[in-house]
N, CA, C and O atoms as CSV, one atom per row, in Angstrom:
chain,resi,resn,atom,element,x,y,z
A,1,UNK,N,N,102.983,64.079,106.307
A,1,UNK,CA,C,103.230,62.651,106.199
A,1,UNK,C,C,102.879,62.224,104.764
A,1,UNK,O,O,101.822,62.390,104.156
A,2,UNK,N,N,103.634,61.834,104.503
A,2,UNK,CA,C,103.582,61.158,102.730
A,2,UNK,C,C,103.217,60.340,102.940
A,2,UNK,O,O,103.095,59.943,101.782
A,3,UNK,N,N,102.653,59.135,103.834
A,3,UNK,CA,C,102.161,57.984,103.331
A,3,UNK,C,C,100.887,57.836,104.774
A,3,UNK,O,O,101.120,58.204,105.925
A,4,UNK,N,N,99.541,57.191,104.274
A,4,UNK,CA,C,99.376,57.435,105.379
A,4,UNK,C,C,99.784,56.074,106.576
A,4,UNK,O,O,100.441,55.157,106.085
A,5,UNK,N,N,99.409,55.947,108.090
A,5,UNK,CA,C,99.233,54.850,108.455
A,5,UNK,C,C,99.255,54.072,108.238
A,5,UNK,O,O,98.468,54.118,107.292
A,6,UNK,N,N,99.702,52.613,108.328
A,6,UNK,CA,C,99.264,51.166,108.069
A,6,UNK,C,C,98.703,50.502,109.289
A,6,UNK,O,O,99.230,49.542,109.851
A,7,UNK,N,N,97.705,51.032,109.614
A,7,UNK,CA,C,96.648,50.565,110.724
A,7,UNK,C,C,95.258,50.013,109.921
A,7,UNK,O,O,94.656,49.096,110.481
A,8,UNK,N,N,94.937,50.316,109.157
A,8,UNK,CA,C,93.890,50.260,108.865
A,8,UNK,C,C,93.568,48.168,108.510
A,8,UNK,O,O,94.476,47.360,108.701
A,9,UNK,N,N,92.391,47.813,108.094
A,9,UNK,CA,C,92.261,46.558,108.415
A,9,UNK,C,C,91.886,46.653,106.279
A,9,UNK,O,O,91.457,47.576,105.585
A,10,UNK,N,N,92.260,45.427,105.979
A,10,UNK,CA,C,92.181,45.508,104.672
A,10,UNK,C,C,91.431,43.868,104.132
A,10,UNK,O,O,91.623,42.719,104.531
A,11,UNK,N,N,90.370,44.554,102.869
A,11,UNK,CA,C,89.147,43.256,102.945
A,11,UNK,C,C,89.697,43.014,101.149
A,11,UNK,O,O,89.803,43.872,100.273
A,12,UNK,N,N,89.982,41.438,101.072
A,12,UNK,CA,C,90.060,41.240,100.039
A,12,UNK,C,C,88.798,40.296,99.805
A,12,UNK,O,O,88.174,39.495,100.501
A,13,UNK,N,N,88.707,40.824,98.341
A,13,UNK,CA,C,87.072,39.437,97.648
A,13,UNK,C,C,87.851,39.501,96.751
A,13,UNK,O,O,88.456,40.436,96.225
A,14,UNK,N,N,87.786,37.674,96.474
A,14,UNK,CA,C,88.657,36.783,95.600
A,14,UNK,C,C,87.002,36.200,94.991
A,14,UNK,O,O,86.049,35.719,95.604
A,15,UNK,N,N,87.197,36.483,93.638
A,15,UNK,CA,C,85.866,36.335,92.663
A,15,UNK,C,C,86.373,35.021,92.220
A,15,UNK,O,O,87.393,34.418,92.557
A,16,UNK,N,N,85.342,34.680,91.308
A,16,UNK,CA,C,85.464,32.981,91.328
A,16,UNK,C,C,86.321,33.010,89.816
A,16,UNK,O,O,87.195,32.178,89.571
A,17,UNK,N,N,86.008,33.878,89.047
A,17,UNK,CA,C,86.082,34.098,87.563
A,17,UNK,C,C,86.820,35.473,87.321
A,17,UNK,O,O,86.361,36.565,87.655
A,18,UNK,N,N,87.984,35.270,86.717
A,18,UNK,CA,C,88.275,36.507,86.293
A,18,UNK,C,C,87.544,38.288,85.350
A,18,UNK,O,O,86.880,38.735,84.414
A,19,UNK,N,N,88.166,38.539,86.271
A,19,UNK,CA,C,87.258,40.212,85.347
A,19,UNK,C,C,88.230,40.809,84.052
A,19,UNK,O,O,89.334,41.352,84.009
A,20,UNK,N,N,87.500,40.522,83.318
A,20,UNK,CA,C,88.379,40.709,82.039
A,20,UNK,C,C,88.051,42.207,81.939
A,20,UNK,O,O,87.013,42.735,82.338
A,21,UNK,N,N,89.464,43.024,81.137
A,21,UNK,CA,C,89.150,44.826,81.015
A,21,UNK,C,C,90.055,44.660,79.852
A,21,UNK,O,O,90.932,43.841,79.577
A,22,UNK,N,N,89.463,45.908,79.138
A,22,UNK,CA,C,90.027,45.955,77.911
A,22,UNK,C,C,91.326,47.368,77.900
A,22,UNK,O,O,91.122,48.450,78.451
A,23,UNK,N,N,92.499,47.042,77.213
A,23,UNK,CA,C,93.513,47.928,77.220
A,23,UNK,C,C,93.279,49.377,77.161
A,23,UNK,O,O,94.299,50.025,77.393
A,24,UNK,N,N,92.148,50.120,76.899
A,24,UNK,CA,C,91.964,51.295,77.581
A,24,UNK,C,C,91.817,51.610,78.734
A,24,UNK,O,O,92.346,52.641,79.149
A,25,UNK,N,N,91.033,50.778,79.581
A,25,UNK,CA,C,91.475,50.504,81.120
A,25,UNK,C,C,92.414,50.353,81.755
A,25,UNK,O,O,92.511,50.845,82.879
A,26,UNK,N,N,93.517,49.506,81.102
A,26,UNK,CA,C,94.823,49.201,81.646
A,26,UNK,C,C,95.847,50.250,81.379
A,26,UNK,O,O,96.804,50.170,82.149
A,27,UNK,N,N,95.930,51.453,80.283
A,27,UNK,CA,C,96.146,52.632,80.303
A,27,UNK,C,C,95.754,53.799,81.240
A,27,UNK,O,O,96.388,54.745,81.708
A,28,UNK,N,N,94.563,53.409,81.332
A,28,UNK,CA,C,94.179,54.303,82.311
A,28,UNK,C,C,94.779,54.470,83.385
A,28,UNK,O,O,95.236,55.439,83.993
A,29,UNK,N,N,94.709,53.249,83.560
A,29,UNK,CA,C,95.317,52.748,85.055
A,29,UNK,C,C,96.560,53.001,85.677
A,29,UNK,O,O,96.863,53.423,86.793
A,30,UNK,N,N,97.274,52.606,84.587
A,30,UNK,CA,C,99.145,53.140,84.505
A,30,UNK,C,C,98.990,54.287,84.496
A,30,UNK,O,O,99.814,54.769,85.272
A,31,UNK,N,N,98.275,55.187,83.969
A,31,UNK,CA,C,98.339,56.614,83.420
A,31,UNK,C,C,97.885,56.959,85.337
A,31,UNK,O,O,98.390,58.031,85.669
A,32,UNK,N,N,97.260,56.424,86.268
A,32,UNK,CA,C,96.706,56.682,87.275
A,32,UNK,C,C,97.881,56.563,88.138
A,32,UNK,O,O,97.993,56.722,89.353
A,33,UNK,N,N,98.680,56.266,87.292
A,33,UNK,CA,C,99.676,55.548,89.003
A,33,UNK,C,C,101.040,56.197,88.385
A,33,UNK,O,O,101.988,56.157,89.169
A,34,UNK,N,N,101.304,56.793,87.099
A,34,UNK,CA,C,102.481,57.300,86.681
A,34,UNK,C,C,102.984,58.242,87.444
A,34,UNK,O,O,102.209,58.872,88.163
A,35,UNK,N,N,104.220,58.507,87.454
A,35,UNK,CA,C,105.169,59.667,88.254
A,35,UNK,C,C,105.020,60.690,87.328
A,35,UNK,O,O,104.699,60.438,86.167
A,36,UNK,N,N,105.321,62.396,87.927
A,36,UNK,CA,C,104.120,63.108,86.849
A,36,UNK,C,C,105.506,64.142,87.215
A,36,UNK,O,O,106.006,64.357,88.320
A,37,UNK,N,N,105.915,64.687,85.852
A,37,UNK,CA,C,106.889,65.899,85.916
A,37,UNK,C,C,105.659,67.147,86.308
A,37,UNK,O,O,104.743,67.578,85.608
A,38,UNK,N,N,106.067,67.498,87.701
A,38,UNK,CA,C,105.558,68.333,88.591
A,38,UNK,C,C,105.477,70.266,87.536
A,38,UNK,O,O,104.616,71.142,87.608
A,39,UNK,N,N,106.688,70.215,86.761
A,39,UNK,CA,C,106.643,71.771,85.896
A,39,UNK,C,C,105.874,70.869,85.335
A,39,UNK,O,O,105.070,70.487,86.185
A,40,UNK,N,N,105.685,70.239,84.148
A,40,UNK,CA,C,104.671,69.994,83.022
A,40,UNK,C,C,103.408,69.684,83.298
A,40,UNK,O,O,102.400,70.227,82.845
A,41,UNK,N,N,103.515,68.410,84.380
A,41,UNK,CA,C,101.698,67.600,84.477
A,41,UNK,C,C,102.076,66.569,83.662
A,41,UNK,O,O,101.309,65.610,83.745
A,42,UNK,N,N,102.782,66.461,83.076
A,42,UNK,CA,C,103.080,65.013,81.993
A,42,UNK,C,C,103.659,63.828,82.916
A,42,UNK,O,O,104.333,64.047,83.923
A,43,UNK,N,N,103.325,62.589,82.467
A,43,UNK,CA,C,103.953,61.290,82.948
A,43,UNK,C,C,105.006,61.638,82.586
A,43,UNK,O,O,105.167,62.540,81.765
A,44,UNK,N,N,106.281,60.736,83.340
A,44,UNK,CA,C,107.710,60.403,83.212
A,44,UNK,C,C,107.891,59.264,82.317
A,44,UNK,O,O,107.613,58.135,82.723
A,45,UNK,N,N,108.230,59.414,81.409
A,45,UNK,CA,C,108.958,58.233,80.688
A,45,UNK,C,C,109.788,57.288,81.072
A,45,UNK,O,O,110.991,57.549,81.039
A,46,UNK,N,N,109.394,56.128,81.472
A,46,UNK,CA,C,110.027,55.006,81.900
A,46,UNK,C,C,110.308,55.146,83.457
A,46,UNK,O,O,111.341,54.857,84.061
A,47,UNK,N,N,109.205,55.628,83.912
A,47,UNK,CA,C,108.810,55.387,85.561
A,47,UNK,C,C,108.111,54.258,85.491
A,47,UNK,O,O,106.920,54.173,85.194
A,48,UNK,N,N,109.005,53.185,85.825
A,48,UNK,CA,C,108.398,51.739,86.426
A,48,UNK,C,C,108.303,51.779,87.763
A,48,UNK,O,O,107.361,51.122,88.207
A,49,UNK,N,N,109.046,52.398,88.638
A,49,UNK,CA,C,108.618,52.225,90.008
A,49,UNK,C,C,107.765,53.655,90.815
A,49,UNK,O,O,108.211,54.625,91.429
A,50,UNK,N,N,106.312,53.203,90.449
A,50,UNK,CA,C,105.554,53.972,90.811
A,50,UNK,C,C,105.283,54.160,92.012
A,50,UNK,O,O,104.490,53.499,92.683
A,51,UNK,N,N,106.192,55.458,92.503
A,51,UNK,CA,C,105.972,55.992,93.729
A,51,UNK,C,C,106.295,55.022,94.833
A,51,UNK,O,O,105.580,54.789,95.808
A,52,UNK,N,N,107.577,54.435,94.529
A,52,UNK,CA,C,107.829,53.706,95.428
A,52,UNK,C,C,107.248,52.348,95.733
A,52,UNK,O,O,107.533,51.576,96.648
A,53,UNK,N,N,106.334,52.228,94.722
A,53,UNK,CA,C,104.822,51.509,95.295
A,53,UNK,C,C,105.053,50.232,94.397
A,53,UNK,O,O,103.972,49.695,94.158
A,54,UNK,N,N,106.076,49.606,93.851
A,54,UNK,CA,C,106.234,48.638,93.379
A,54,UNK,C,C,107.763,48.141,93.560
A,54,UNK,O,O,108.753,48.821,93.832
A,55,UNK,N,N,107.648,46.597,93.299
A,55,UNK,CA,C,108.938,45.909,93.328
A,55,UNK,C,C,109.830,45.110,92.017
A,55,UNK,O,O,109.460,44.195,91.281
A,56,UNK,N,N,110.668,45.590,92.048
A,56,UNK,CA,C,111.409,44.497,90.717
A,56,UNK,C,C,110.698,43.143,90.636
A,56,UNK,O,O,109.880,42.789,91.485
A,57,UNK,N,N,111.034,42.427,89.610
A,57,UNK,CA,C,110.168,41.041,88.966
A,57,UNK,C,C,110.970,39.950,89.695
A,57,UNK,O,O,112.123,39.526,89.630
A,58,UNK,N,N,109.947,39.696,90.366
A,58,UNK,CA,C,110.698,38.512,91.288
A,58,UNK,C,C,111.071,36.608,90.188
A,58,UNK,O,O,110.368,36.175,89.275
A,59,UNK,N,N,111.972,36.141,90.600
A,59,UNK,CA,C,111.853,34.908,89.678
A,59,UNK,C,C,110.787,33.694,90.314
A,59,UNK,O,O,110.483,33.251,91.422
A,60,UNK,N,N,110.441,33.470,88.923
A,60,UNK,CA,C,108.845,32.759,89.267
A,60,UNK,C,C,109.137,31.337,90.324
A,60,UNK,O,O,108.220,30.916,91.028
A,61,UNK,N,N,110.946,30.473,90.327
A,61,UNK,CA,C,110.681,29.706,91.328
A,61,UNK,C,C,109.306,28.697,90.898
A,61,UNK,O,O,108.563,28.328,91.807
A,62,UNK,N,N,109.122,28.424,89.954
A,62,UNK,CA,C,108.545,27.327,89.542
A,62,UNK,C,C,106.711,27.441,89.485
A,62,UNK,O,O,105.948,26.576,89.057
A,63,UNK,N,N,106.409,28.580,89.972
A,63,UNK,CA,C,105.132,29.260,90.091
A,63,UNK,C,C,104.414,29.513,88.587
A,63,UNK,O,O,104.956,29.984,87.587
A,64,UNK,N,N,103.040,29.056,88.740
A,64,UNK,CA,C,102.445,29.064,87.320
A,64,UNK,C,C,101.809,30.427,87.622
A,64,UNK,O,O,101.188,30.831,88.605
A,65,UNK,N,N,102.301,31.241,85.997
A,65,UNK,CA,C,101.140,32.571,85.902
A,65,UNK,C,C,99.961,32.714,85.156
A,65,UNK,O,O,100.026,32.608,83.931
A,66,UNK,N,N,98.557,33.012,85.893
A,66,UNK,CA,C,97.402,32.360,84.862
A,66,UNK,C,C,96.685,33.772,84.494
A,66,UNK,O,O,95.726,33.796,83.722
């Protein structure tokens, strides 16, 4: 099974103040979630949809981004 279950119960904490991280983190991060040429071990170049696990850019519809 490639994915597991969606049974499980899921806890979000919404902090009062944003957590600021600095762009080595946010590399990291992408680098954590990249699609990985299986002969090399290297990320894929211009894998935006990581593992299925994301969606095209929805239109904002009048929604503020903070």
């Amino acid at each position: 099974m490639p994915f597991p279950p969606c049974d499980e119960r899921t806890e979000y904490f919404v902090k009062s103040k944003p957590v600021e991280v600095g762009m080595s983190v946010i590399q990291l991060f992408r680098e954590s979630l990249a699609e990985v040429n299986p002969e090399t071990g290297n990320p894929i170049a211009g894998a935006h949809n990581v593992n299925g696990n994301s969606r095209s850019i929805q239109p904002l519809n009048g929604r503020e981004i903070r």
